[in-house]
C-alpha positions as CSV (number, residue, x, y, z in Angstrom):
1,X,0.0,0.0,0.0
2,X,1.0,3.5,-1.1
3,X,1.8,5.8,2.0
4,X,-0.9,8.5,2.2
5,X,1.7,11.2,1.4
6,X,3.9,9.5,-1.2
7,X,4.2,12.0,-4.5
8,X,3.5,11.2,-8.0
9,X,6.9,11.0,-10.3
10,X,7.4,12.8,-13.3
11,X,10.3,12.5,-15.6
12,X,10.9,14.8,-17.9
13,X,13.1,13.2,-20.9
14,X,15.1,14.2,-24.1
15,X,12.1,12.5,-26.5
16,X,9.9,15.0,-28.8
17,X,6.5,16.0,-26.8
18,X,7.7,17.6,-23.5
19,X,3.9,19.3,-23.3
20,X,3.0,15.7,-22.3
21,X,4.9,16.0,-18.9
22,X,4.4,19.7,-18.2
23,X,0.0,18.8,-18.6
24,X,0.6,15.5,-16.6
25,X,2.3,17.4,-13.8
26,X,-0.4,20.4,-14.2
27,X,-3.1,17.9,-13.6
28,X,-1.9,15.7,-11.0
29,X,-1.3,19.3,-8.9
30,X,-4.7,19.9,-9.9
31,X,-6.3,16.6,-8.4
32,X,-4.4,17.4,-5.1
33,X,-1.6,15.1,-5.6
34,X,2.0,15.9,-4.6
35,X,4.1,15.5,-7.3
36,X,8.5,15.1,-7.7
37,X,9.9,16.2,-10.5
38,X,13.3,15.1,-12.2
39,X,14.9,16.4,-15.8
40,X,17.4,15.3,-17.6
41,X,19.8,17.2,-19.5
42,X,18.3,16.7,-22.9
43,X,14.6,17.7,-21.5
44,X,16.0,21.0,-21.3
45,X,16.8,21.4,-24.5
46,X,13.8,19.8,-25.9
47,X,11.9,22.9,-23.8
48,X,13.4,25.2,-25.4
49,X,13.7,23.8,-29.1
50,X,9.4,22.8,-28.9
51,X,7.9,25.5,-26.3
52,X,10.7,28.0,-25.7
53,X,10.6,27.5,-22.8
54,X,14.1,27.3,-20.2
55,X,14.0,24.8,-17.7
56,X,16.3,26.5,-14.8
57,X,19.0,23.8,-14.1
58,X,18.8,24.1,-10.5
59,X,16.2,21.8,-8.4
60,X,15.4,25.0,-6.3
61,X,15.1,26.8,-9.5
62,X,12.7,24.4,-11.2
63,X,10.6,24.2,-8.1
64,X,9.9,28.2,-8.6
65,X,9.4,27.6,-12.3
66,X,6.3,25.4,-11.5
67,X,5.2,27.5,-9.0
68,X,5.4,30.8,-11.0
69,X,3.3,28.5,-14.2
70,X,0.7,26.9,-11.5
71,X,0.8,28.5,-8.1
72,X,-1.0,25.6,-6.6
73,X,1.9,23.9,-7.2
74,X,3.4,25.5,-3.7
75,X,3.6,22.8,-1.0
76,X,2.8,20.3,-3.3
77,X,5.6,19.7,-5.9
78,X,9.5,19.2,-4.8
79,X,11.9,18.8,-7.6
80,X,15.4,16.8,-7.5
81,X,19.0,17.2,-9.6
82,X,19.9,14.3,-11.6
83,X,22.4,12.8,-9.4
84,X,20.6,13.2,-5.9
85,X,20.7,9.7,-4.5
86,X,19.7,11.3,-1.2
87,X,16.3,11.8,-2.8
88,X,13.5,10.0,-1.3
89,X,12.6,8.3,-4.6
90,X,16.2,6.6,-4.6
91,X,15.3,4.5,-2.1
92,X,13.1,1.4,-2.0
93,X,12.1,2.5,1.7
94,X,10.5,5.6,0.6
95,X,9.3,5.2,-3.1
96,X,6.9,7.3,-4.9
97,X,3.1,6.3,-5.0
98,X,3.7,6.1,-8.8
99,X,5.9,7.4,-11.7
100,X,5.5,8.1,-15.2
101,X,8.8,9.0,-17.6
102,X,6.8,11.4,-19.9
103,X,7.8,12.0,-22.4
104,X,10.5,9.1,-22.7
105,X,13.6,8.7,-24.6
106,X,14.6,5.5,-26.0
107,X,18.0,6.0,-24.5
108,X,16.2,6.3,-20.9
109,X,13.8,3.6,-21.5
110,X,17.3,1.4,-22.9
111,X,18.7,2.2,-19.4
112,X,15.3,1.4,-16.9
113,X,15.3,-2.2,-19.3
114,X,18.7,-3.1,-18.2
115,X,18.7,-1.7,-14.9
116,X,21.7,0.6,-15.1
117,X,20.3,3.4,-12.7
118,X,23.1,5.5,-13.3
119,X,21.2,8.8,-12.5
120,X,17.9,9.7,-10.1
121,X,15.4,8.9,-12.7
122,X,16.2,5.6,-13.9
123,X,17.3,4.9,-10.0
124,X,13.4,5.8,-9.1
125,X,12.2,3.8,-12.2
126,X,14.3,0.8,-10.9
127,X,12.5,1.3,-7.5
128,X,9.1,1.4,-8.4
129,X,9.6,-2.1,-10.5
130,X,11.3,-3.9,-7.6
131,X,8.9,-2.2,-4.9
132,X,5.6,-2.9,-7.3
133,X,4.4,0.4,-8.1
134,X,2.8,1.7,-11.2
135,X,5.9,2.9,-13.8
136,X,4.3,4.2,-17.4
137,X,6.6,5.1,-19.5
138,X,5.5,7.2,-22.5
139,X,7.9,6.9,-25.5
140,X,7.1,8.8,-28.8
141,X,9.3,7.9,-31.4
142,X,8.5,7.0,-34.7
143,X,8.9,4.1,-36.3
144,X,9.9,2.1,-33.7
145,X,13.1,-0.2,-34.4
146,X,13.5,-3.8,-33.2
147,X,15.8,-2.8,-30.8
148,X,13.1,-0.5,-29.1
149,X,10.5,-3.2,-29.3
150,X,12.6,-5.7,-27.6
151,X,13.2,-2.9,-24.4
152,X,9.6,-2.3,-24.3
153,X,8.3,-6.1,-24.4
154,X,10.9,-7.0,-21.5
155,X,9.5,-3.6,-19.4
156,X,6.1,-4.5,-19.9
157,X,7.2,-8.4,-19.2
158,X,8.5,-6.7,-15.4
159,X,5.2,-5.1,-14.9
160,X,5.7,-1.5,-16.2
161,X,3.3,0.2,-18.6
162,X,3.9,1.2,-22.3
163,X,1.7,4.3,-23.1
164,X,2.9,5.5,-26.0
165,X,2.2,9.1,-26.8
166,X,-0.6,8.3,-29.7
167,X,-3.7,10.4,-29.0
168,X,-6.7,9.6,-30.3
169,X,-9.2,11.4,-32.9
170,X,-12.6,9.7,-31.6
171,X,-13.2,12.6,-29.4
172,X,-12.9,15.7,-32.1
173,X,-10.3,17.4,-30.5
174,X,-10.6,21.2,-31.6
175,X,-6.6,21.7,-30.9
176,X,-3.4,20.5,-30.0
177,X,-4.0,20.8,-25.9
178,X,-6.8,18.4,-26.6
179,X,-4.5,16.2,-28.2
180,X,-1.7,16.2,-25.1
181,X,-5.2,15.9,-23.0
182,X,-6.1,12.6,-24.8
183,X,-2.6,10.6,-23.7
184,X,-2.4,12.9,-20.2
185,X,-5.9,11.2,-19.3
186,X,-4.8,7.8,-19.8
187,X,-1.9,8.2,-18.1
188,X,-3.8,9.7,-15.0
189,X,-6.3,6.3,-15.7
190,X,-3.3,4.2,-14.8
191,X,-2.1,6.4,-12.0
192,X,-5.9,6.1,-10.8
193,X,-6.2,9.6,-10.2
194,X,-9.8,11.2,-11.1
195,X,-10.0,13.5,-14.0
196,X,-12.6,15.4,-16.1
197,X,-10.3,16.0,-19.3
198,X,-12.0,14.5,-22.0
199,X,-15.5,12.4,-22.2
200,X,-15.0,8.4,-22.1
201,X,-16.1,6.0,-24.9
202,X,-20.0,6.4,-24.8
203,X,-20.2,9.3,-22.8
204,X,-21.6,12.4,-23.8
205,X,-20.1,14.7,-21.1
206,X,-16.5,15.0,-19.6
């Protein structure tokens, strides 16, 4: 069982689609959740090159980032540097109540496969496979190669989740925020935390 306080993980990676991770982390502050963030290098860059926005590089720094963009945020959203193995989510002792890499790169996804936890995300990605909490990683990458395949069947083989970052069209999205909505709510499905972003299959209300 999930301690009552235990945050929600969101890793930001190098993949295309960093607007996944900034709505998942939006919403989950929304639905009362705490939430830990982690970057990696690339995401950085990937904020700048897709939203232009700049990710501070400092934990402290990207703590008053999300506060600034969502003041709710305050109290509720901690973020960690890359190699803080002090972090709560290092350890199996204290691990998060669920964690999403989102979006993911197929190098970080490569690394969580082979268990190399060689910085604080794929550390906290190891944890929540050997601990049994919900990991969904999001990859969006296209086409897929063999290779990639192969590191997502053996994830999914140890439990994690596969979401890749294909919205659907069923619900006549009118932009692209309803697109990022589309994969955001079914990531939040699998966390299990309520939402009201987009109607369900035979409903006429969201």
């Amino acid at each position: 069982m999930n301690p009552p306080d235990a945050p929600y993980a969101v890793a930001l990676t190098g993949a295309s689609g960093l607007a996944y991770g900034l709505r998942l982390i939006e919403c989950l502050i929304d639905a009362g959740c705490r939430v830990a963030v982690l970057a990696s290098q690339t995401a950085h860059l990937v904020a700048k090159q897709e939203l232009d926005l700049t990710l501070p590089p400092r934990p402290s720094e990207l703590e008053q980032f999300f506060h600034a963009r969502h003041p709710a945020s305050i109290g509720r959203l901690r973020a960690y540097g890359r190699e803080d193995w002090l972090a709560p989510l290092a350890s199996g002792s204290n691990p998060p109540a669920a964690m999403a890499i989102c979006p993911c790169s197929m190098g970080s996804l490569a690394s969580v496969a082979q268990g190399l936890a060689g910085n604080l995300i794929e550390r906290a990605a190891d944890v929540c496979l050997k601990e049994g909490r919900k990991l969904v990683l999001v990859p969006r990458e296209t086409p897929f190669s063999a290779l990639h395949l192969e590191n997502m069947l053996r994830l999914a083989r140890l439990g994690a989740v596969i979401l890749p970052a294909n919205p659907g069209f069923y619900h006549h999205p009118q932009g692209i925020g309803d697109l990022v909505d589309f994969v955001v709510a079914r990531i939040l499905d699998q966390f299990g935390v309520p939402h009201r972003l987009l109607a369900r299959w035979g409903d006429r209300t969201p």
